[in-house]
C-alpha positions, 0 to 999 in steps of 0.5 A: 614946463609940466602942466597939472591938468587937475588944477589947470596951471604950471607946476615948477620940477625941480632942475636936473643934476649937471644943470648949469647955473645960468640955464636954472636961472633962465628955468626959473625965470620962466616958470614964475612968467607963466605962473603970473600970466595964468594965475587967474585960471589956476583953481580946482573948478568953477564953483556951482552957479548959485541958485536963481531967486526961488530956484528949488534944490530938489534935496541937493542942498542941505543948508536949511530953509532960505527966504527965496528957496525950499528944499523939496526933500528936506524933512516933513515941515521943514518948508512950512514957514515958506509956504505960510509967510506972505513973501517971497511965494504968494501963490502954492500950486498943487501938483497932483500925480495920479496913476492910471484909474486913481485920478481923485475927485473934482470934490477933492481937488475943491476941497484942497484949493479951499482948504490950503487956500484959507490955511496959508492964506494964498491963491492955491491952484491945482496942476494935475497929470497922469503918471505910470504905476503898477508898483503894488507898493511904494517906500519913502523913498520911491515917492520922493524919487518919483517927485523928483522925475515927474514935478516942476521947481519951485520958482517964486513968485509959486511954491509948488507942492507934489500930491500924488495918488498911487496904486497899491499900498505904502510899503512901510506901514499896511495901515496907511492911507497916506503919507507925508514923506519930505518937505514939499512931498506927499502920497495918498492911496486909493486902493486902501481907503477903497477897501473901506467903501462898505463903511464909509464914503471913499469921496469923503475919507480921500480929500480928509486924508489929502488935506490931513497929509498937507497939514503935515507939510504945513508942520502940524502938529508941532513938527519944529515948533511948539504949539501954544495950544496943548494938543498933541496926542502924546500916543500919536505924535505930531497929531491932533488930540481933538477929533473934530480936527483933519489932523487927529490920528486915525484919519491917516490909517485904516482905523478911520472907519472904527473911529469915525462912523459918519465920516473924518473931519476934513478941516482944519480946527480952531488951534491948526489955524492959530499955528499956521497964523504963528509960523506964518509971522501973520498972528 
């Protein structure tokens, strides 16, 4: 009797011309005694193991925002609920990539512990380690490849978040000084707001432009939702129209030294506190 080795079970071949009727009984008889016996194991495969409570995907499952999972590659803000709601992540760990001579701050590292920690009302903990650069410029997509080869998964009852600080420049869009590229995933370039050091302090505009690209993972502003507070800026998208917000405009862009003479912002305002409250089901 053949065997399909695709599906693992018996395949019935029709009787040769001259057969006797008798011995294409006795055929027949066999083929439906094996197909009984090894039914259980006639399937294509085995389907893929769900995932564990918690378990990230890393962009492989495009179903949506779970309750227990988060899409690390999913879109910018997509995760935001989970990182905001009480359960099931109660903790947000910060995993700071830093290339070689980019290391940020103490002051930053500080600043995000407190800043995320009093936006997603949670402990917030910072994981830092050093990774290979030299790239000169990274697209969207070298970023999200690079969290995915240098993070840990996202397992409750911890939410992990990839903050990386990168040599050289963002290769789609010279102005930036840093980006939020996926749903858990971010970069920020020391190299560009270095080159504003005669204008303003690169300490200050660094953990401004850190937690501005982490409210962006958080959704603001607007990023699938509606704010009850009508401030995006309409020429700038997903930005704050108030300037005493980290997540006005300019903050993100080389435009900061032209706009803010004494500094950016590095906090979130009165209105970014009252969505995340909303998106987070706590207002």
């Amino acid at each position: 009797m053949p065997w399909d080795r695709k599906l693992s079970c018996p395949v019935w071949s029709p009787s040769k011309p001259g057969m006797p009727q008798k011995m294409r009984f006795h055929r027949l008889a066999v083929f439906i005694c094996l197909s009984l016996l090894v039914a259980p194991a006639c399937r294509l495969a085995d389907p893929p193991a769900p995932p564990a409570p918690g378990e990230e995907r890393n962009g492989k499952d495009r179903g949506g925002p779970k309750d227990s999972s988060i899409d690390a590659l999913g879109p910018v803000g997509s995760a935001a609920r989970q990182l905001l709601r009480p359960q099931p992540f109660t903790e947000i760990v910060i995993e700071v990539a830093f290339v070689n001579g980019r290391e940020p701050k103490s002051a930053t590292l500080d600043h995000l512990t407190d800043e995320i920690g009093r936006a997603a009302q949670k402990t917030v903990t910072i994981d830092t380690h050093e990774i290979p650069g030299g790239r000169g410029s990274y697209s969207s997509q070298d970023i999200r490849n690079l969290s995915g080869s240098r993070r840990n998964k996202t397992s409750a009852p911890k939410a992990s978040v990839f903050l990386a600080f990168l040599d050289g420049r963002f290769a789609e869009d010279d102005q930036a000084l840093g980006v939020a590229v996926a749903a858990t995933v971010a970069a920020v370039f020391p190299d560009r707001i270095g080159s504003l050091s005669n204008l303003l302090q690169p300490g200050g505009v660094e953990q401004a432009v850190a937690t501005h690209e982490l409210g962006h993972i958080l959704a603001l502003v607007n990023i699938g939702y509606e704010s009850a507070s009508d401030r995006e800026d309409p020429e700038h998208p997903n930005h704050s129209s108030n300037k005493s917000s980290v997540m006005y405009w300019a903050v993100e862009t080389l435009s900061v030294a032209d706009v803010f003479s004494g500094g950016p912002p590095d906090r979130f305002d009165e209105a970014d506190i009252a969505d995340l409250r909303m998106l987070a089901g706590t207002s």
